[in-house]
N, C-alpha and C positions, 0 to 999 in steps of 0.2 A: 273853555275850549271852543273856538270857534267853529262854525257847522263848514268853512269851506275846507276843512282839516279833517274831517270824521272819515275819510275814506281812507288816506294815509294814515290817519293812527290807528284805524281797524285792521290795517295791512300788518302795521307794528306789531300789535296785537295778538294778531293771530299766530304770526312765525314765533314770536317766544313764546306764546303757550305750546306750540308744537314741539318745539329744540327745546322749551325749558323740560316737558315732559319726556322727549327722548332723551335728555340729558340725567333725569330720575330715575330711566331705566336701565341705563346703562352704571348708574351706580347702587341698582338693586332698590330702589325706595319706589313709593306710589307717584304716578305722574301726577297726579292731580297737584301734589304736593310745589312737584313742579311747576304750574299756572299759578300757585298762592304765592308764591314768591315772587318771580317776575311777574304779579300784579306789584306790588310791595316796592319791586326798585323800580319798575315806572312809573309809580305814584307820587304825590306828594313827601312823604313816607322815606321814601328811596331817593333817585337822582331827580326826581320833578320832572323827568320827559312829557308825563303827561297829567291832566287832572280829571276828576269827577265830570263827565257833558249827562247834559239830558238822553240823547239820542244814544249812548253806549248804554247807559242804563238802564234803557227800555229793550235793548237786546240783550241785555245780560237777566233782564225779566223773564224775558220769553226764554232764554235758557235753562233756568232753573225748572221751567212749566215746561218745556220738553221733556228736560232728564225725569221728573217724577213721572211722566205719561208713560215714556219710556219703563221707568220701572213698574207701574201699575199695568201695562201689559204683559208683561216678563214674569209676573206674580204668582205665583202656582196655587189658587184660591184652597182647594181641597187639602191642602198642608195650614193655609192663611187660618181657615175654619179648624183645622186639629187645634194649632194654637193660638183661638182665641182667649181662653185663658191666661197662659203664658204672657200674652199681650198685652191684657188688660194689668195683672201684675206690676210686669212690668214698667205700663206707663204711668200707674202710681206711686210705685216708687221713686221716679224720675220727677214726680210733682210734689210730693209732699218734701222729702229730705230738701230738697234746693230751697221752696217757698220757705220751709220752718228758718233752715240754716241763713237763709238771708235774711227773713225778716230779725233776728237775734245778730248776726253781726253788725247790719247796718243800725240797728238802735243801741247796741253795744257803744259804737264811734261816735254817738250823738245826733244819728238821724230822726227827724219826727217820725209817726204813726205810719202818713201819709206815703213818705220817700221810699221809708224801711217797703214799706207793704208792695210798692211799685216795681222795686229794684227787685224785690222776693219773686213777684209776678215775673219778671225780664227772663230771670235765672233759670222759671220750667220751663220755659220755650224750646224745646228743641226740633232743630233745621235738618233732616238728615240728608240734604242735598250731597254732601261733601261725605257721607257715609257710603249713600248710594252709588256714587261716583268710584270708591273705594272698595266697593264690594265688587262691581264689575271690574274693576281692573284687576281683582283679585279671584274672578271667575267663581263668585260667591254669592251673588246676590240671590241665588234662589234656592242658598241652605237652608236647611230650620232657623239658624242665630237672625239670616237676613229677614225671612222672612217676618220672622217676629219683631223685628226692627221697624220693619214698613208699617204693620199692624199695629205696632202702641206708638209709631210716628201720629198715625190718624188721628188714636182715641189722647194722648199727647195734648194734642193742637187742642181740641175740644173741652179738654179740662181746662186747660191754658188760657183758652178763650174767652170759660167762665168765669176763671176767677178773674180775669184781666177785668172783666165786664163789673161785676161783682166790686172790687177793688171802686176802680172807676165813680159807682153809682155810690158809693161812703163819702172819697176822698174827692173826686173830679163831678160831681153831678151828669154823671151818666146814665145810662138807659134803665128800664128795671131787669133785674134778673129774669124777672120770669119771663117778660115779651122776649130776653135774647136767647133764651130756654127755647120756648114756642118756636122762635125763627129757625135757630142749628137743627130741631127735632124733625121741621119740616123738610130742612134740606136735604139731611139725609135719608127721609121717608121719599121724598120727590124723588133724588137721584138714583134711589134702589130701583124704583118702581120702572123710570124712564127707561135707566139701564141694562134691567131684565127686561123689558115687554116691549120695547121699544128699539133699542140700538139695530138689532139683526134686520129687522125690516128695513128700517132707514139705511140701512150698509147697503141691504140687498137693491133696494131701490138705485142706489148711487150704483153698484156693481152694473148693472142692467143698461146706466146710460152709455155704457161705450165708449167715453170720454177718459183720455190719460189718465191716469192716476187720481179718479175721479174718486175712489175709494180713500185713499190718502188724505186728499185734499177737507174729505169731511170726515172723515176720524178728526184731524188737527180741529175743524169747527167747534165739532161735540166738545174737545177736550176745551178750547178758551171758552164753549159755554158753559159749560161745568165750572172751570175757575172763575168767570167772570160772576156765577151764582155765589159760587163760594163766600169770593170779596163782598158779596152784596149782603148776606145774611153774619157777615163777623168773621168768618174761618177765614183761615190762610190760603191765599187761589192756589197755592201747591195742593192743597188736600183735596181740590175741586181737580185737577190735573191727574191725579192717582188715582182716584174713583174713578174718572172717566176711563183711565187706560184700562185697571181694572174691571170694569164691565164691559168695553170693547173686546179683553185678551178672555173671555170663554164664550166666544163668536169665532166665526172660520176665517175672520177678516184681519183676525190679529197678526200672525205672519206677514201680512201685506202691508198692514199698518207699520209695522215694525220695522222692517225693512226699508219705509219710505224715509220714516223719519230717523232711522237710527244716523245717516253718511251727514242730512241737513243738520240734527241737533249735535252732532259728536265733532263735526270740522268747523261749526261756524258758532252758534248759538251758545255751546254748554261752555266751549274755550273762554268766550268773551264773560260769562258769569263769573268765572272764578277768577281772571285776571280782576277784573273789576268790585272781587271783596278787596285787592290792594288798591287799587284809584281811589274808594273812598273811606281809607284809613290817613289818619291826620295824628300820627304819633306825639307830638307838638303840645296837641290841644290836650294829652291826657296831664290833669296835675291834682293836687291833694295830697293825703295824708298817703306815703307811699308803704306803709305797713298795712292800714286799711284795702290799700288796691292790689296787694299782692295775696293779702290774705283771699278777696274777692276772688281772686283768680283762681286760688285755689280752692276754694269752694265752689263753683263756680265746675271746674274740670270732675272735681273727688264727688260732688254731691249728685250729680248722675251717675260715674260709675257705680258707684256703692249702691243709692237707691235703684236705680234698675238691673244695678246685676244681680242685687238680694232678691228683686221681683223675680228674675229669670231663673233663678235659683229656686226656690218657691213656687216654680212653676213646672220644677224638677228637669231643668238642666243641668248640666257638671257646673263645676266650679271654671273648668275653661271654657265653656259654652257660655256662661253667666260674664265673665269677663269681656268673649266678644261683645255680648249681646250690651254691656254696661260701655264698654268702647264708642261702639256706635251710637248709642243714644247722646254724647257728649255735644257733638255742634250745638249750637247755636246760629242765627241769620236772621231772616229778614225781621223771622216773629219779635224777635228782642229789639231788634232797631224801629220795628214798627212802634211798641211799647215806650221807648225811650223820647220816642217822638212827641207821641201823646202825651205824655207828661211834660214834656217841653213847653207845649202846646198848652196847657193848663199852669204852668210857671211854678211847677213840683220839682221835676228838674230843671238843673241848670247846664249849661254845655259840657262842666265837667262829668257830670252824670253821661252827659252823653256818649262824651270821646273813651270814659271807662268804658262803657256798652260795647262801643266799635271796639277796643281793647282785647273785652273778653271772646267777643265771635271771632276776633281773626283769629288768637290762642286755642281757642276751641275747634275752629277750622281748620288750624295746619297741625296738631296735634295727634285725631286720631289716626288718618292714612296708614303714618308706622308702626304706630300703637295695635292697629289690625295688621299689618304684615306680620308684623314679630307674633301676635296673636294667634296666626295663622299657619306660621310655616312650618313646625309639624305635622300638618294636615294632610 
């Protein structure tokens, strides 16, 4: 995509995320559902209007790190802390059933050690970008099911991250466990700390300058310093993005915070993220054994619901609370593509490994929205 075109294809962009989601509405489904598709027919994928550029995808970056800042100040901690339990449950069940179940069907089809164990790793990553997205359109995000979603989203990424690491230091000559241990344990000792004893000063300081939306402006700072730590010790910069919102929203600044960023990241930012999981889907590129890739899929979808709604269950919710709560967990995104990569990167996978990866996050992506509607509308 050329850079003297990025302005008109962001125009494009925008209006079918907009009309595609008012068009969802009007046929009763989640809009979000509506930007996943017209990503899909502007992509490659679809009619080829448009392709993968650098520059969209570094805003559809920063969109994703809105939407979660967004929801970690939306977050109602003192529910977050009832169920931390529930949470943790949960996000073990969502790691173990996927890792087991992939590593036994990918070495079922003739995968080695190495492949089986990477693809296992892909499979617990779960993104709940496109959940989060689905619980606010659904005027939900700050039920018990959501919030316990956001909660073992965190601890999720941190298992995920280990075994990713773990994996890695066997089969890829990666880091040791323990120094990637030591680094995650610091981060989130660092970020509690700065969090707490820290953010309300520095708000206050900025409040005092007098300056527009001076307050705004460094809430967003805090929040890319936060992801930008994140990326740097191994987590996902989402999970550095939700802390920060998170210990921003039990300060007096959160309203205002909120406020600034909700009109910037919900018109501009968070559209262009979800159009752009279709820009870089390459339907083309998926090929193999297509009993093997459908199974994947469906392992892949069942082995989250199951394992984290048994968590959530377990954690003594109902059986229809357990179901939203195994709904939600289902996405996949960046984590798994980032994983697919590395292993590219090390010559574990090959492109097909790849394009299945992208496969399974777009299916996982446009999936639950209805999946929580229908979950939901007795409620």
């Amino acid at each position: 995509m050329s850079n003297e075109h990025v302005l008109i294809h962001l125009a494009i962009i925008l209006i079918l995320a907009k009309y595609g989601s008012a068009l969802f509405v009007r046929l009763k489904m989640p809009p979000v559902l509506g930007m996943l598709l017209a990503g899909l027919l502007l992509g490659p994928s679809g009619f080829g209007f448009l392709e993968e550029d650098v520059a969209i995808s570094w805003l559809a970056r920063l969109g994703v790190i809105f939407l979660l800042f967004a929801a970690g100040l939306e977050t109602d901690v003192a529910q977050l802390r009832r169920q931390g339990k529930v949470s943790s449950l949960v996000a073990l069940g969502g790691v173990i059933l996927p890792f087991v179940g992939g590593m036994a069907l990918v070495m079922y089809f003739g995968g080695g050690p190495s492949k089986a164990a990477i693809m296992a790793t892909m499979l617990t990553a779960t993104s709940v970008s496109v959940t989060v997205m689905a619980l606010i359109d659904l005027n939900r995000l700050r039920s018990p099911e959501g919030t316990t979603i956001m909660g073992a989203a965190v601890i999720d990424d941190v298992i995920g991250f280990l075994i990713l690491t773990f994996v890695f230091a066997v089969f890829g000559g990666g880091e040791s466990i323990w120094l990637v241990i030591a680094k995650v344990v610091l981060y989130f000792v660092g970020t509690f700390l700065i969090g707490n004893f820290l953010f309300r000063p520095f708000m206050e300081i900025s409040r005092r300058t007098n300056i527009e939306k001076a307050v705004v402006t460094i809430g967003i700072a805090l929040c890319f310093v936060f992801a930008w730590a994140a990326e740097q010790v191994g987590v996902a910069e989402i999970t550095g993005a939700y802390l920060a919102g998170l210990y921003l929203g039990q300060t007096e600044f959160k309203r205002t915070v909120l406020e600034g960023i909700d009109d910037l990241g919900q018109s501009f930012f968070v559209s262009i993220f979800f159009i752009n999981i279709g820009l870089e889907t390459y339907v083309e590129g998926i090929s193999g054994d297509p009993i093997f890739i459908v199974l994947l899929v469906i392992l892949a979808l069942f082995s989250k619901l199951i394992g984290s709604g048994l968590g959530a269950k377990l954690g003594g919710f109902s059986w229809l609370e357990s179901l939203r709560v195994g709904i939600g967990m289902i996405p996949r995104g960046e984590v798994a593509l980032i994983v697919a990569s590395m292993a590219m990167d090390r010559g574990i996978f090959t492109h097909v490994e790849f394009s299945i990866t992208v496969l399974i996050v777009v299916v996982t992506a446009i999936l639950p929205p209805p999946l929580l509607k229908l979950a939901y509308q007795n409620d």
